[in-house]
N, C-alpha and C positions, 0 to 999 in steps of 0.2 A: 321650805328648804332653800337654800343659799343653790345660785349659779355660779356655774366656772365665770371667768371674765374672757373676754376676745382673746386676752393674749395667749389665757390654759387653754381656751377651744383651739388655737392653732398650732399648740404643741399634740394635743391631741389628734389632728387630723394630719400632722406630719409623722407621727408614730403610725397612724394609721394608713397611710401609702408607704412607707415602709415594710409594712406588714403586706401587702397588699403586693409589691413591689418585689421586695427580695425577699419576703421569709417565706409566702405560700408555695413561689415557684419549685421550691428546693427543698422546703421540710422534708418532705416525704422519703427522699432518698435519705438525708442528713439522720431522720430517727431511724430510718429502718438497720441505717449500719452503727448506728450507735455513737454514733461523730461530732466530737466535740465540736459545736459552731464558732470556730475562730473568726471569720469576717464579719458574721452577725454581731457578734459582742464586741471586736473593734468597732463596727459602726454605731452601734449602740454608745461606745463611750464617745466617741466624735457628737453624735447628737446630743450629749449630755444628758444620757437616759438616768446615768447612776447619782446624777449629781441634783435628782428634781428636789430630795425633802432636805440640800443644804443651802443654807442665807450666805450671801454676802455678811462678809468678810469673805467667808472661807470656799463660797461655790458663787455661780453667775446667776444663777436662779432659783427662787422655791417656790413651791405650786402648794395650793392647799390640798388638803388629805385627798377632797373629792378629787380633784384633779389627777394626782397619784393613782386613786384606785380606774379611775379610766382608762390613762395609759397602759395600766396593768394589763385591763381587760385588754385591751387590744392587741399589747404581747401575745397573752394567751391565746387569743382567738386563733391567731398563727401557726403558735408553738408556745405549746405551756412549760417548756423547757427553757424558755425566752427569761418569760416572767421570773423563775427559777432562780434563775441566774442575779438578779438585782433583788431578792426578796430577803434574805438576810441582811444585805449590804444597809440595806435602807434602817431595818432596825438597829443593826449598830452605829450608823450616821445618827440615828435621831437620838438614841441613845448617851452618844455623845455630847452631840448641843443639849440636852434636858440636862446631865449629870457630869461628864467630863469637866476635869482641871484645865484652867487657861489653856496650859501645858500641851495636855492630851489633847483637846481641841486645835490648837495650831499645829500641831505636829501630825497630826491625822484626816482632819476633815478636806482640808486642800486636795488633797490627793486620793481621799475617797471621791471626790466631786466630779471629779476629771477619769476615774476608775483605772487611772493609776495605778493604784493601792486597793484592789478589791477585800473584802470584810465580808466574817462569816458569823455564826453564831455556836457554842460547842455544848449544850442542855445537855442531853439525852445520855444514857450508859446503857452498856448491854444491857445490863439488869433491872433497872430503871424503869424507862419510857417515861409517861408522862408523870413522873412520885418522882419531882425535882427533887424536895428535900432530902430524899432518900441516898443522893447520891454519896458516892463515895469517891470521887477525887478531892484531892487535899491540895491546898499550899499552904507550907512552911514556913513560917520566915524564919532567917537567920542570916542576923544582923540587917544590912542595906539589902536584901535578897529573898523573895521567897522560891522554896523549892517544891514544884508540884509533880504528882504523882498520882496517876489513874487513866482512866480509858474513857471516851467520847465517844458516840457511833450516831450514822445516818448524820454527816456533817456534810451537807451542799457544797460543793466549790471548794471543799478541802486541800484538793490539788495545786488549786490557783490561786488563791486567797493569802493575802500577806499579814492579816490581821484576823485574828480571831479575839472572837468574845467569851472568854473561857467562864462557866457559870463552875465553883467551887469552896470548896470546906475549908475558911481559912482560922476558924475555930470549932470543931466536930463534936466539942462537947456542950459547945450551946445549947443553952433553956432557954423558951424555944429555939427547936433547931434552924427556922429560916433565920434568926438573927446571926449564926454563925455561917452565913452563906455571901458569899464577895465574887464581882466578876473581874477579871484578870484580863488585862489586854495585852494576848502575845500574839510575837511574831512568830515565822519560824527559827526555832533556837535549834540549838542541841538539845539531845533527847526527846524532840517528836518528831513521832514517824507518823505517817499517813499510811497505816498498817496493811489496809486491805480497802479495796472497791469492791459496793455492797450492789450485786445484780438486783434487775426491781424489774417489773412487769412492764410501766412504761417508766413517763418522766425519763425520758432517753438522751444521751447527749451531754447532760450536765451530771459529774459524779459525783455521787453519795459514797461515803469513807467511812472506816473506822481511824482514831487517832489514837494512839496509846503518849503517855507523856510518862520519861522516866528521869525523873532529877533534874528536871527542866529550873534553870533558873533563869529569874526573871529582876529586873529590877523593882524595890519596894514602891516607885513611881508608877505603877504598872495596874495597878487598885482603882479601878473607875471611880471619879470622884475621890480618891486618894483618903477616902476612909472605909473601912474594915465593915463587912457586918450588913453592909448597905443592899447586898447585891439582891436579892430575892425582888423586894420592891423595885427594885431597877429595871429587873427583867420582865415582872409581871407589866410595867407599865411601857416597854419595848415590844411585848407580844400585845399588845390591843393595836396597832400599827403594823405589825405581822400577821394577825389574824386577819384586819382589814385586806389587808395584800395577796394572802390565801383563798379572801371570798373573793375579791377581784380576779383571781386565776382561775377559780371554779367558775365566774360566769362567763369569762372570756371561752372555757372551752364550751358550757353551756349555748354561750350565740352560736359558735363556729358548729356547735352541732345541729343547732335548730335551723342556720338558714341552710347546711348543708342537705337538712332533711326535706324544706319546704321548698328547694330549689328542685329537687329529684321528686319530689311529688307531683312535680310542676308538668315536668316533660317524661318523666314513667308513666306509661299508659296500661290500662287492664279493661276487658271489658268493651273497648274502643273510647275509654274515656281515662282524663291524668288520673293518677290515683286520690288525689287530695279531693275529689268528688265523690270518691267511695267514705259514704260515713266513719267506716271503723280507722282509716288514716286519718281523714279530716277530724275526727275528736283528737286524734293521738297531737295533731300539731297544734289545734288550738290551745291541750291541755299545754305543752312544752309553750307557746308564747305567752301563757298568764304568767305561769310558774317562773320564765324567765324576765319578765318586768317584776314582776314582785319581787324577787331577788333582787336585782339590780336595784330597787329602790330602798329596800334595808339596807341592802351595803352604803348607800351614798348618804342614808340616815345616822349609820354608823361614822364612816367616815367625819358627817359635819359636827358630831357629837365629840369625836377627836378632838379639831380643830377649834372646838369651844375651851378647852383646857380643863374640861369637867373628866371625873372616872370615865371610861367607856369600856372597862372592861364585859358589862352586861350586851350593851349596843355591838360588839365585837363580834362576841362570843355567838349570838342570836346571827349575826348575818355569816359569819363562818359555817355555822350549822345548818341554816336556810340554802346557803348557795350551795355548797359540797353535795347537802344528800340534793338537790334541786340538779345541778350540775351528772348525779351520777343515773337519776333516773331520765332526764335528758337525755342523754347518749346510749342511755340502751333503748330508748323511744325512738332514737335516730337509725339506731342500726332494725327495729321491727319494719317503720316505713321505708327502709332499704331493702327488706326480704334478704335472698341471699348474696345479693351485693355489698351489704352492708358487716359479713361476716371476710369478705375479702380484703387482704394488705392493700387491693388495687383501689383500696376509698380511705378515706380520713377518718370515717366515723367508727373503723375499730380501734384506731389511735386513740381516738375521744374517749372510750369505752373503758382503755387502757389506763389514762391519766387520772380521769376524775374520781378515779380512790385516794390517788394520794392527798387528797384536799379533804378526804374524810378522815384521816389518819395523821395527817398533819399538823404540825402547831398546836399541839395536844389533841386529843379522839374526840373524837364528836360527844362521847361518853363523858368528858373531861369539862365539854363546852356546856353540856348541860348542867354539870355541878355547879359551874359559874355563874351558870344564868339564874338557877334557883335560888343559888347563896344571894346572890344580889337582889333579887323581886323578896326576897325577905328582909334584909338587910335598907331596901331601901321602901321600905312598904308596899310593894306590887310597883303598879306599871306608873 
């Protein structure tokens, strides 16, 4: 496998006292009131967190995938609400440089890089969930303009976000139907409303929205890649770089729970002895350290497979679903070797406990991840 180089291991290990620094001290009050982290995320764009997967011209640095997915983790580890927060942007940056117009590129990526201009992603419909094709918002065109109309939900950053990636029907009676599927990059216009704020178990701090769009128009420039039809493919190969970013938030809270658990095993005592001497903990934390290296090493497999320029929607897919459930059984392993500490708001690890479903359910279901992984081990004759 490929290494980071000195200069990604130094962005890494500055994210990482950062984390260490101002996100630990504070989380805990910040999710518990449900607070949006305004100075986190201004320091974050000062450090150039949003700007890591854009090249010059248009940003001051790009890191390769593995590098991305590390800093992630180390969000996470923090506050996976952190990672949250840059985990769309980054798909529509990349999305961008693979498929945007000269145009759409200079006019956008600058200012995504600098997070400026934060970027969201718009999939998903009430009705929907992961049955993209299925959806039902439309855009029109008519003349220089197209007019769209329908409903988006569980939109990240919806509040904040100057740029959305709008996935929709710009021909509904396409055979097949992803060929009549186009992503739209709007701002906010007239006629979208950020409808409603969608409450959620954790993932605290950054808001998930409903958007409704009614006769929203948009300029015909407005077409990623400024041709019709494209979008399906655009998007599918925007989520293998989301999904990567997903596994990376799922192990980030996976560390943050394992060393929280082998640190309290350390100096909890039962018996007259720490508890990590008692057999039945001691398997519980070694089983959480395999499971958490093996993760971490698919994801970076994943990742470097990105960064080859090859499909990796299989390699994605595989470390989404390894880290998430990996990540979820993690933290309720954190909270057993915490007894009933680990059941109290006054520790971390129900927070953990809290988050890491949303990284099963995320970026399509883990249900979704495995249809992927099958179609492709056939598709590409096994392993």
């Amino acid at each position: 496998m490929n290494e980071i180089s000195p200069e990604e291991q130094a962005i890494v290990e500055i994210v990482r006292d950062f984390v260490d620094s101002e996100v630990r001290p504070q989380v805990q009050e910040l999710e518990h009131a449900n607070q949006y982290p305004e100075a986190l995320i201004d320091t974050m764009k000062k450090m150039g967190i949003f700007g890591l997967a854009i090249p010059e011209p248009y940003g001051d640095v790009q890191v390769s995938t593995r590098c991305y997915a590390m800093v992630t983790e180390e969000l996470a580890r923090g506050w996976m609400s952190l990672a949250g927060a840059m985990g769309g942007h980054t798909v529509v940056a990349k999305m961008l440089l693979a498929f945007g117009t000269e145009e759409q590129k200079a006019s956008y990526l600058p200012r995504l890089a600098t997070g400026e201009l934060r970027a969201t992603m718009a999939l998903t419909e009430p009705g929907g969930g992961s049955d993209l094709v299925a959806m039902t918002t439309t855009a029109r065109r008519d003349s220089d303009e197209y007019v769209i109309n329908g409903t988006k939900t569980w939109i990240t950053n919806a509040r904040r976000a100057g740029l959305i990636a709008l996935m929709c029907k710009t021909d509904p009676g396409a055979s097949p139907k992803h060929k009549g599927i186009s992503i739209l990059l709007v701002e906010k216009v007239p006629g979208l409303e950020v409808s409603k704020d969608l409450p959620k178990l954790g993932y605290k701090g950054i808001e998930s929205c409903e958007i409704s769009l009614q006769d929203c128009r948009v300029p015909a420039s407005a077409v990623l890649g400024g041709e019709e039809g494209k979008g399906f493919a655009q998007m599918m190969r925007g989520l293998e770089v989301g999904r990567i970013q997903v596994a990376a938030r799922a192990t980030g809270v996976a560390r943050a729970a394992f060393d929280d658990a082998l640190a309290y095993a350390q100096v909890r005592e039962a018996s007259g002895v720490p508890i990590w001497k008692h057999q039945s903990v001691g398997n519980y934390l070694a089983e959480m350290a395999t499971k958490l290296t093996a993760a971490r090493q698919l994801l970076w497999y994943a990742a470097d497979r990105y960064d080859s320029g090859k499909r990796a929607d299989l390699e994605a897919g595989m470390a989404k679903l390894f880290c998430s459930e990996t990540a979820m059984q993690i933290a309720l392993d954190a909270i057993r070797v915490h007894g009933g500490y680990g059941y109290s708001t006054e520790f971390d690890v129900e927070r953990y406990f809290r988050d890491a479903p949303l990284m099963i359910v995320g970026e399509g279901t883990n249900e979704i991840q495995r249809n992927v992984i099958i179609r492709q081990l056939v598709d590409r004759g096994g392993l």
